[in-house]
C-alpha positions as CSV (number, residue, x, y, z in Angstrom):
1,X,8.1,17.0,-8.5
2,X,9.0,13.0,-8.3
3,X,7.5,10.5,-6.2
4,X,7.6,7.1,-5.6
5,X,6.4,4.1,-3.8
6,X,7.5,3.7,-0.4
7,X,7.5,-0.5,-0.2
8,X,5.8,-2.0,3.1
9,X,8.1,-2.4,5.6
10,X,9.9,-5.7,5.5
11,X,10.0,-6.2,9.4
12,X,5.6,-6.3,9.0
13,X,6.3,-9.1,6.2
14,X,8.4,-11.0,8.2
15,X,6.0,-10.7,11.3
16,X,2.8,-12.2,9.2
17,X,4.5,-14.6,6.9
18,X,6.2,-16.2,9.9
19,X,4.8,-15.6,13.0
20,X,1.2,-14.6,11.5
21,X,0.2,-11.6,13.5
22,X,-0.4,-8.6,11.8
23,X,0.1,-4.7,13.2
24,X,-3.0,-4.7,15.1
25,X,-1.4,-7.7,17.4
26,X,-4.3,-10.2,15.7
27,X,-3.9,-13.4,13.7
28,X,-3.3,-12.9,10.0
29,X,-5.6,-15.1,7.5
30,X,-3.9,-17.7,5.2
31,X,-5.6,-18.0,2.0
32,X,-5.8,-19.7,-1.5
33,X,-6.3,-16.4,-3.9
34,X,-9.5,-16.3,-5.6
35,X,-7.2,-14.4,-8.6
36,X,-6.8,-10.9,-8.9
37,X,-6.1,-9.6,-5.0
38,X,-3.7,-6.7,-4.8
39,X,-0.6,-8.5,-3.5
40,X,0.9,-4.8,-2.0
41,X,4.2,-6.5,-1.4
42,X,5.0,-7.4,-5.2
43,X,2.5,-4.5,-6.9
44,X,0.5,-7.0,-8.7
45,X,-2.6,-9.0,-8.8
46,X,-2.9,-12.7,-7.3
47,X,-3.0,-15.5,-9.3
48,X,-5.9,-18.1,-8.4
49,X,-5.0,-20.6,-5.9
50,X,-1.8,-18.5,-5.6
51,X,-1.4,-18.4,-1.3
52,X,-2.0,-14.7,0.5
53,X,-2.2,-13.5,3.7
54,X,-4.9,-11.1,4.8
55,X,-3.8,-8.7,7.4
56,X,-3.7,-5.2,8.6
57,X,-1.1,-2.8,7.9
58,X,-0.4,0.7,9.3
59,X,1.7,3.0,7.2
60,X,2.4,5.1,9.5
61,X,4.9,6.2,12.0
62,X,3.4,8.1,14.8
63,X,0.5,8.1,16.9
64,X,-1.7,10.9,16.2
65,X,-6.0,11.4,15.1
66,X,-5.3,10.2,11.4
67,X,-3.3,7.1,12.4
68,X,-5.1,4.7,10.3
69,X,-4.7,0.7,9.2
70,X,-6.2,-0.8,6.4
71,X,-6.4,-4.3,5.2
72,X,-3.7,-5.3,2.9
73,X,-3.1,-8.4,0.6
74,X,0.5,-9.9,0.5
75,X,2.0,-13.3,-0.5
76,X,2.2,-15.6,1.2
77,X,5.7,-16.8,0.0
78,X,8.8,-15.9,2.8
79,X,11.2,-15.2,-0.5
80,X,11.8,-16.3,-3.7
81,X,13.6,-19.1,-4.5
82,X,16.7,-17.0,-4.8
83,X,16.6,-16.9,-0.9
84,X,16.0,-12.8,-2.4
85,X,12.9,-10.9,-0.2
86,X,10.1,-10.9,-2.9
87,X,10.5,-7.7,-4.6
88,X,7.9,-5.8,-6.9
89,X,7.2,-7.3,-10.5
90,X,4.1,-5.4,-10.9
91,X,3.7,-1.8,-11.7
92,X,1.6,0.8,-10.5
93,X,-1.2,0.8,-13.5
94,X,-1.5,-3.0,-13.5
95,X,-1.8,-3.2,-9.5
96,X,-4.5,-0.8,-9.6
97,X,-5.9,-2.0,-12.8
98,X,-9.8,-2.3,-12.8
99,X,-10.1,-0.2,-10.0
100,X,-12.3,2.6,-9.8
101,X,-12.3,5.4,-7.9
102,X,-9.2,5.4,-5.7
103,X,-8.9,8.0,-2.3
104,X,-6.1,9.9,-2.7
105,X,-5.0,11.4,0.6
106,X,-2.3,14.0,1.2
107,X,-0.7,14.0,4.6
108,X,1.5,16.6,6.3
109,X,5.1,15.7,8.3
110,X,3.0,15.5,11.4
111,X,0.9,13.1,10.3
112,X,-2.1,14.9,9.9
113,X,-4.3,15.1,6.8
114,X,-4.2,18.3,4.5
115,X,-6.2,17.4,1.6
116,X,-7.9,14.3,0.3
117,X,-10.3,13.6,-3.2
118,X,-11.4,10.5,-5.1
119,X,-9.6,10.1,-8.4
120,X,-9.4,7.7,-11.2
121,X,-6.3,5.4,-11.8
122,X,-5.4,6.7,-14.9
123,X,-5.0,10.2,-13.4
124,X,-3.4,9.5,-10.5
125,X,0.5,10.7,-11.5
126,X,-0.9,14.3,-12.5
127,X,-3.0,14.0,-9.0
128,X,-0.4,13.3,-6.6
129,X,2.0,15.4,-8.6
130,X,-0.1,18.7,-7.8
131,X,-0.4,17.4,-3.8
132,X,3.5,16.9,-4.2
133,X,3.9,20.5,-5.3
134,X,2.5,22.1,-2.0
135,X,4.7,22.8,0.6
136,X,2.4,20.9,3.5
137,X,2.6,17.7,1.7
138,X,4.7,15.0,2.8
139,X,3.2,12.1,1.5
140,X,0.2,10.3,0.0
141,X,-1.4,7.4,0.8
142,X,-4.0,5.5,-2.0
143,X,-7.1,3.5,-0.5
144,X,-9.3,1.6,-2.8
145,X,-12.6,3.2,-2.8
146,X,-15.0,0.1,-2.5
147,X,-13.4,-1.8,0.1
148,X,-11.3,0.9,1.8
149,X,-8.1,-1.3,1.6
150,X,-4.7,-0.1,1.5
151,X,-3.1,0.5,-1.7
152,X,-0.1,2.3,-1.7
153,X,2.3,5.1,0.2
154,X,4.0,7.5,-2.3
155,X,7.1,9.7,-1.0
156,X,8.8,12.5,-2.3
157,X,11.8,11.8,-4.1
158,X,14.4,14.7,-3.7
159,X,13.4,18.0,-2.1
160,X,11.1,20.6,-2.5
């Protein structure tokens, strides 16, 4: 079974980097990185005085008892100077580097949580693969343990 990142959606970018609210309908906050933030939007770590934005994101689609948000880092930076959308330059091992344990959480069509378990970063493929291989899972969504912020969304890639 394959899987990959789902990227955040680019209409929540656009919203904070330009008008500066995030999904909860509050102010975003504009900072100078302290170096090493999980900048979700290009799957690497922030560079010190680098400028983020704080915010919350919700990765999901539907209302429902699991519906969740989760504080997310993302640069602040409208595109490259390509006039490109930033794009990933990161990977999945060095976003996620020096973080330990990550909650892996398995999630149904509906929306509804079906299993869930801390794991480390270096096991996370094999982890995700055996949630991918059950018929009730959809998708997976990664939290950092410590500070419960959103990390990722994986998605099935082809059928099942």
């Amino acid at each position: 079974m394959t899987f990959a990142v789902t990227p955040i959606r680019e209409g929540f970018l656009r919203k904070v980097r330009i008008s500066g609210i995030d999904d909860q309908g509050q102010p975003v906050r504009q900072l100078l990185a302290e170096g090493g933030e999980p900048c979700r939007d290009v799957l690497r770590r922030a560079r010190p005085g680098e400028p983020i934005i704080l915010s919350s994101y919700c990765p999901f689609t539907r209302p429902g008892p699991y519906r969740e948000y989760g504080a997310v880092f993302v640069l602040a930076g409208r595109q490259q100077a390509t006039g490109e959308p930033l794009r990933p330059t990161g990977t999945v091992d060095s976003y996620l580097r020096q973080t330990a344990p990550v909650v892996l959480r398995a999630y149904s069509a509906d929306e509804d949580i079906v299993a869930a378990k801390l794991v480390e970063p270096g096991v996370l493929a094999v982890e995700a693969a055996e949630y991918f291989a059950r018929d009730d899972v959809d998708f997976v969504l990664l939290r950092f343990a410590v500070y419960g912020c959103y990390a990722l969304r994986l998605d099935r890639v082809g059928g099942r």
